[in-house]
N, C-alpha and C positions, 0 to 999 in steps of 0.2 A: 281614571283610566288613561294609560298612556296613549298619546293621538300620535300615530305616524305622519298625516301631514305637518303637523306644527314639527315634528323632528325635524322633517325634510324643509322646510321653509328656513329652521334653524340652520343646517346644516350650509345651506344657500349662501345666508348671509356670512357664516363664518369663512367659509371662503369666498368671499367678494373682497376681505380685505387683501387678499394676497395679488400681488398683481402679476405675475408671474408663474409660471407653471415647476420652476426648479422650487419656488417657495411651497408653491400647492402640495407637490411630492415631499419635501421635509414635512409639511403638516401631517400628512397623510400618516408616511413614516411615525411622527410622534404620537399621533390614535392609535397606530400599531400598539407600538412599546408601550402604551399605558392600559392594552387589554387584561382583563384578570386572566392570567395564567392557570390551565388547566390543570390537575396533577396526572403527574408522570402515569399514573394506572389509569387515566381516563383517556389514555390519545392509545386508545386500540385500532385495531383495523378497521374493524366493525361500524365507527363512526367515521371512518376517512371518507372525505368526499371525492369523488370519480368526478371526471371532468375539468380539474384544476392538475396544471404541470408542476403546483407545490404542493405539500402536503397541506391539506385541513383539516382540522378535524373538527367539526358540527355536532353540537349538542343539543337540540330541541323537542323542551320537556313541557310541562305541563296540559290545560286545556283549550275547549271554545273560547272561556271565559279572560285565558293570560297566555299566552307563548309564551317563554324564557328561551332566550339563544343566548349558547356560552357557546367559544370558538375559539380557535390557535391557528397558526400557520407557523411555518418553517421560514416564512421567507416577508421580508419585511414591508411592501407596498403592498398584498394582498393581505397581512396583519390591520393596515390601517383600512384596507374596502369592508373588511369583519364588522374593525370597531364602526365605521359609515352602517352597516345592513342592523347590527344590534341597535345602535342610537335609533333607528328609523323604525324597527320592529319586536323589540326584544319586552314584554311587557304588555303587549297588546292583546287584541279579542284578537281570535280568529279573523272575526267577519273584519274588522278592520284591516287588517292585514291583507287580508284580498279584495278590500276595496282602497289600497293605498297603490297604486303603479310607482314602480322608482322614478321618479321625474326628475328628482336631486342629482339624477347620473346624465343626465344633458344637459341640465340647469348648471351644472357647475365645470361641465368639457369633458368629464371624465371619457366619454367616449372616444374622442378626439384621440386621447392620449394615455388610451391603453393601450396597451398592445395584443395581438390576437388572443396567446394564450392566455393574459389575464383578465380582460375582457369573457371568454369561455368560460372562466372560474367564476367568475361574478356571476354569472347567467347561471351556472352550477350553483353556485351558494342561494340566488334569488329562487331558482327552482324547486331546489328542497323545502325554503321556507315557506312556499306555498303548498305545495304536497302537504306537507304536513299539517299546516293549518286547515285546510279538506278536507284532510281523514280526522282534524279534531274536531269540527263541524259534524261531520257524517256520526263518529261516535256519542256527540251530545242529546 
């Protein structure tokens, strides 16, 4: 079963080698670009997430037992906060996922160095994916 903290630990160290923040953002950026691309009939409305000033679109499916997050954005540093949230949750039990806190987004400055609105989208994307993992809890 995939462990969200070992992601988050993971993720830690892979940016520790960057020493710089202009590096951290190209990293960022290339988790973006290497997201599986949604098809064109899956980035409906319906799925756009509220709360983010780019578009996303949020797909999360399964149950208790696995989450699956699949996700796009329009716009290229909140692509790579996606690929960060799936590495960290995508895969997991429910109950894990709401006993994982993102700690990887202090541990690695992202706070620092987001900016309002995309900062607001992250907390947006982190919200759903707990919404959901509660009502897959509640359902089981």
């Amino acid at each position: 079963m995939h462990d969200p903290q070992k992601a988050q630990q993971e993720i830690i160290s892979d940016f520790s080698l960057f020493d710089n923040w202009l590096d951290r953002y190209q990293y960022l950026i290339d988790l973006g670009k290497a997201l599986e691309p949604l098809d064109e009939a899956e980035k409906t409305d319906d799925i756009l997430l509220h709360g983010c000033q780019s578009r996303v679109w949020l797909i999360i499916e399964g149950d208790a037992n696995e989450v699956k997050i699949r996700a796009n954005s329009d716009a290229a540093i909140v692509s790579g906060l996606i690929a960060l949230l799936i590495r960290v949750y995508s895969g997991a039990s429910a109950d894990a996922i709401l006993n994982a806190q993102p700690e990887f987004i202090a541990a690695i400055g992202l706070q620092q160095h987001l900016s309002a609105t995309r900062a607001n989208g992250l907390h947006a994307m982190l919200e759903a994916i707990y919404t959901t993992a509660r009502l897959f809890l509640k359902e089981s």
